[in-house]
Backbone as a chain_set.jsonl record, in Angstrom:
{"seq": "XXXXXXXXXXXXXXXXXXXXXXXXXXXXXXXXXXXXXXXXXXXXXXXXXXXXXXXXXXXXXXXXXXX", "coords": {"N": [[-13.778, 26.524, 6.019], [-12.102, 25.728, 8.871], [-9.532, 24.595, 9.453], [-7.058, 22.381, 11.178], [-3.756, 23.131, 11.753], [-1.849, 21.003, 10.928], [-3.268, 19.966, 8.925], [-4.042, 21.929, 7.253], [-0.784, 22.552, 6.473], [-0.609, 19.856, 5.175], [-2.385, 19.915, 2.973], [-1.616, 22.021, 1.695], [0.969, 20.784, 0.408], [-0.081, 19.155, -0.983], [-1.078, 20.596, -3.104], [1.208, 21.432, -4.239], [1.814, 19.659, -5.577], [2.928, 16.645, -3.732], [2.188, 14.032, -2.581], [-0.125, 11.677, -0.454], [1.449, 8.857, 1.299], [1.104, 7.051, 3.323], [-0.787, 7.039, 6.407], [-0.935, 7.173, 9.99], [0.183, 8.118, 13.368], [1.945, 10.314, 12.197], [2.224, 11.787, 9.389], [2.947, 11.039, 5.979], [4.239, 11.832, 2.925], [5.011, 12.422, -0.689], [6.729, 13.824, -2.917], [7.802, 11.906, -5.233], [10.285, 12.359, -5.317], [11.368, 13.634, -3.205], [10.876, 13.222, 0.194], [8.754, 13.431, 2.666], [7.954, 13.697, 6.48], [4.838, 14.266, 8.144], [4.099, 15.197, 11.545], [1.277, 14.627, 12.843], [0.078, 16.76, 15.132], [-0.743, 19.741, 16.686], [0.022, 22.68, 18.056], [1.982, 22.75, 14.758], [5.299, 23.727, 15.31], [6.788, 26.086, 14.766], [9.944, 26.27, 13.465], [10.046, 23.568, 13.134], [8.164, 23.597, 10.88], [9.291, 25.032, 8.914], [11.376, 23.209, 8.476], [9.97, 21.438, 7.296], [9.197, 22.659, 4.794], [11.398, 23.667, 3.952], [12.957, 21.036, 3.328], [10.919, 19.761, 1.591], [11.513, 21.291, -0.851], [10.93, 24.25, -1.524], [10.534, 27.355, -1.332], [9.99, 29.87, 1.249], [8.214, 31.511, 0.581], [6.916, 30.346, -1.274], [5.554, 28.463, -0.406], [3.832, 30.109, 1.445], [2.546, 31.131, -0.788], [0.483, 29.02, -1.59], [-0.849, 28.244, 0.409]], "CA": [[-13.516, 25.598, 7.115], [-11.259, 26.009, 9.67], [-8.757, 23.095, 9.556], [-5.553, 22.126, 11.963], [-2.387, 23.691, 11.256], [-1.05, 20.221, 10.074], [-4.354, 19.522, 7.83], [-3.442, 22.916, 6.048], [0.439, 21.555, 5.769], [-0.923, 18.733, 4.034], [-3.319, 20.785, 1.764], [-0.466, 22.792, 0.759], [1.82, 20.476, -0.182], [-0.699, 18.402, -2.006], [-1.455, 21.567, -4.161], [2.438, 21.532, -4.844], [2.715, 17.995, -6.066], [3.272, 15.785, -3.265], [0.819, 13.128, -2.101], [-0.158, 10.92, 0.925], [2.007, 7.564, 0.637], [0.649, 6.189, 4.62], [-1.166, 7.633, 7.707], [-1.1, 7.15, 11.246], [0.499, 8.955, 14.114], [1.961, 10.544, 11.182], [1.68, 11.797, 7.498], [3.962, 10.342, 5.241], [4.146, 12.228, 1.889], [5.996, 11.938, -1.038], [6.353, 13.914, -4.937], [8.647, 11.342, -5.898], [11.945, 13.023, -4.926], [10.913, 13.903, -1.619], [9.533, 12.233, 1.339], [8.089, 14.428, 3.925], [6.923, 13.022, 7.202], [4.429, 15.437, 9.41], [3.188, 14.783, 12.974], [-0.56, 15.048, 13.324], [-0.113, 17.557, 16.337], [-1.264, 21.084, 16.565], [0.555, 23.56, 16.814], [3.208, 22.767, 14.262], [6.429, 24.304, 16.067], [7.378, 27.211, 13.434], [10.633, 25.265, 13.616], [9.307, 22.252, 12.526], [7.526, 23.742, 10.122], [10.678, 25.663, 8.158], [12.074, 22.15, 8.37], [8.947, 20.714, 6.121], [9.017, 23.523, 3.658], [13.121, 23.011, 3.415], [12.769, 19.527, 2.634], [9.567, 19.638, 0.009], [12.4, 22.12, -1.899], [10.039, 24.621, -1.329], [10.882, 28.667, -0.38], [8.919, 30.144, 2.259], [7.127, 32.471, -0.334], [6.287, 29.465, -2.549], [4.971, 28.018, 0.237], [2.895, 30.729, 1.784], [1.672, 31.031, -1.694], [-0.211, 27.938, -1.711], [-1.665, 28.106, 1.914]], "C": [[-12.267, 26.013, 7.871], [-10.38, 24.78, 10.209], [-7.563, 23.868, 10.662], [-4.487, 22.8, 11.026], [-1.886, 22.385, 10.446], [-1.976, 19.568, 8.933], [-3.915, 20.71, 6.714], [-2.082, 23.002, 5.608], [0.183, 20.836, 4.663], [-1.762, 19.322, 2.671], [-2.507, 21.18, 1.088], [0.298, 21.846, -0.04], [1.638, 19.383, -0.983], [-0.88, 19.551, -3.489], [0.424, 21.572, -4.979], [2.63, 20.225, -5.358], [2.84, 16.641, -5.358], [1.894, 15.062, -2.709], [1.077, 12.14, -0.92], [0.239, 9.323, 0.683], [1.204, 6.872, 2.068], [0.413, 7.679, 5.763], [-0.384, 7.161, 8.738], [-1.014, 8.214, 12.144], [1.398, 10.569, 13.584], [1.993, 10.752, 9.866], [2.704, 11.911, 6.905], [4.187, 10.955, 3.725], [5.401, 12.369, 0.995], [5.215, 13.021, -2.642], [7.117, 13.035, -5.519], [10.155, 11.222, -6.375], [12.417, 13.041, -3.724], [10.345, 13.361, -0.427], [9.644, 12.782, 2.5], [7.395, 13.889, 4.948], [6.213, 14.566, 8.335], [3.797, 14.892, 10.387], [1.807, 15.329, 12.764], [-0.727, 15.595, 14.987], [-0.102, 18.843, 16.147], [-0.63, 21.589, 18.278], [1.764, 22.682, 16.654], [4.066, 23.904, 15.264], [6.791, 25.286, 14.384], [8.676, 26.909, 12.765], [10.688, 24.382, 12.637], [8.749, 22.93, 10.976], [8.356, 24.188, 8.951], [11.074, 24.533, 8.075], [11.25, 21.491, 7.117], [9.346, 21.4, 5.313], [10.027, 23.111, 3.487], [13.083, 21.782, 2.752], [11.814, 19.093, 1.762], [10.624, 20.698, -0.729], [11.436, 23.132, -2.113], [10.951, 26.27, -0.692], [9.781, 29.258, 0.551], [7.791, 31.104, 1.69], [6.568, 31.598, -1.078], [5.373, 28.629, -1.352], [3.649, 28.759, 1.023], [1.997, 31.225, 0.571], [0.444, 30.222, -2.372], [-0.974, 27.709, -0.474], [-2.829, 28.775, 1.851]], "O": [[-11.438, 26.702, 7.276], [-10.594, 24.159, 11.25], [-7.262, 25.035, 10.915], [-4.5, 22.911, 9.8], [-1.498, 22.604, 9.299], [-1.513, 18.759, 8.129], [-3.535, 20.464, 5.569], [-1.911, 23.458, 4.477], [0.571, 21.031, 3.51], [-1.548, 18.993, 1.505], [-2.449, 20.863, -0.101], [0.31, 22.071, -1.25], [2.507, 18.73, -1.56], [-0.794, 19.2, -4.666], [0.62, 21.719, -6.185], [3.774, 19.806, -5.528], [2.869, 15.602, -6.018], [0.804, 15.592, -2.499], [2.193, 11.841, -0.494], [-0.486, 8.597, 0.004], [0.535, 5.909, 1.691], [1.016, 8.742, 5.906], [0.756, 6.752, 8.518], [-1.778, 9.174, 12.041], [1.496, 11.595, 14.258], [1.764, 9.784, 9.141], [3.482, 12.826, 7.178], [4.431, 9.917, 3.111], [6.541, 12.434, 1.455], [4.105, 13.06, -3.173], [7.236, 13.359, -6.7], [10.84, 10.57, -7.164], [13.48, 12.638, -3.253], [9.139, 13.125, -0.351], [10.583, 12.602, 3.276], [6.251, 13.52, 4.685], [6.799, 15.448, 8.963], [2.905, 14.078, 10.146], [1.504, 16.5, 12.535], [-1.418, 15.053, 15.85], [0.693, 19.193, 15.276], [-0.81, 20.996, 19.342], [2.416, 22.095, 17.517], [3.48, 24.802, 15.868], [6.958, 24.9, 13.227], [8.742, 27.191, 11.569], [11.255, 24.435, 11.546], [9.228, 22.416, 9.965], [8.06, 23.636, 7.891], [11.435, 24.59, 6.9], [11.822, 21.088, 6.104], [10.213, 20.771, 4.707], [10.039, 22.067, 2.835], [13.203, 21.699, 1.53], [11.946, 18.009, 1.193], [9.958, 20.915, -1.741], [10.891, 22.901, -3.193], [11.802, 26.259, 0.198], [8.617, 28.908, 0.358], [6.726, 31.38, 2.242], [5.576, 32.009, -1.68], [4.316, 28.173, -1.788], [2.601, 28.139, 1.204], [0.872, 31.674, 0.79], [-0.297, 30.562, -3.293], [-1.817, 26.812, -0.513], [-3.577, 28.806, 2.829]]}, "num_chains": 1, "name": "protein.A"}
């Protein structure tokens, strides 16, 4: 399948632990340390996106390892 950039965010960082606490305009996620919010807009800003990974405690290799 060919998902959204911020559907495969969320994929990832469900495979790492964290889970969906609330929807809407955006996605609210949480491992219980952490609480990650992502916009439901395509494209993630690359930016933006280094900002998620930073804040899930996450390196950019542990992260592209799970994508």
């Amino acid at each position: 399948m060919n998902y959204a950039v911020h559907q495969r965010v969320i994929k990832a960082l469900e495979k790492c632990g964290f889970r969906i606490l609330r929807q809407g305009k955006h996605v609210v996620m949480t491992n219980g340390h952490a609480l990650i919010t992502i916009r439901r807009h395509d494209p993630v800003n690359a930016h933006t996106l280094a900002g998620i990974v930073r804040d899930a405690g996450l390196t950019e290799a542990q992260f592209r390892g799970v994508l």
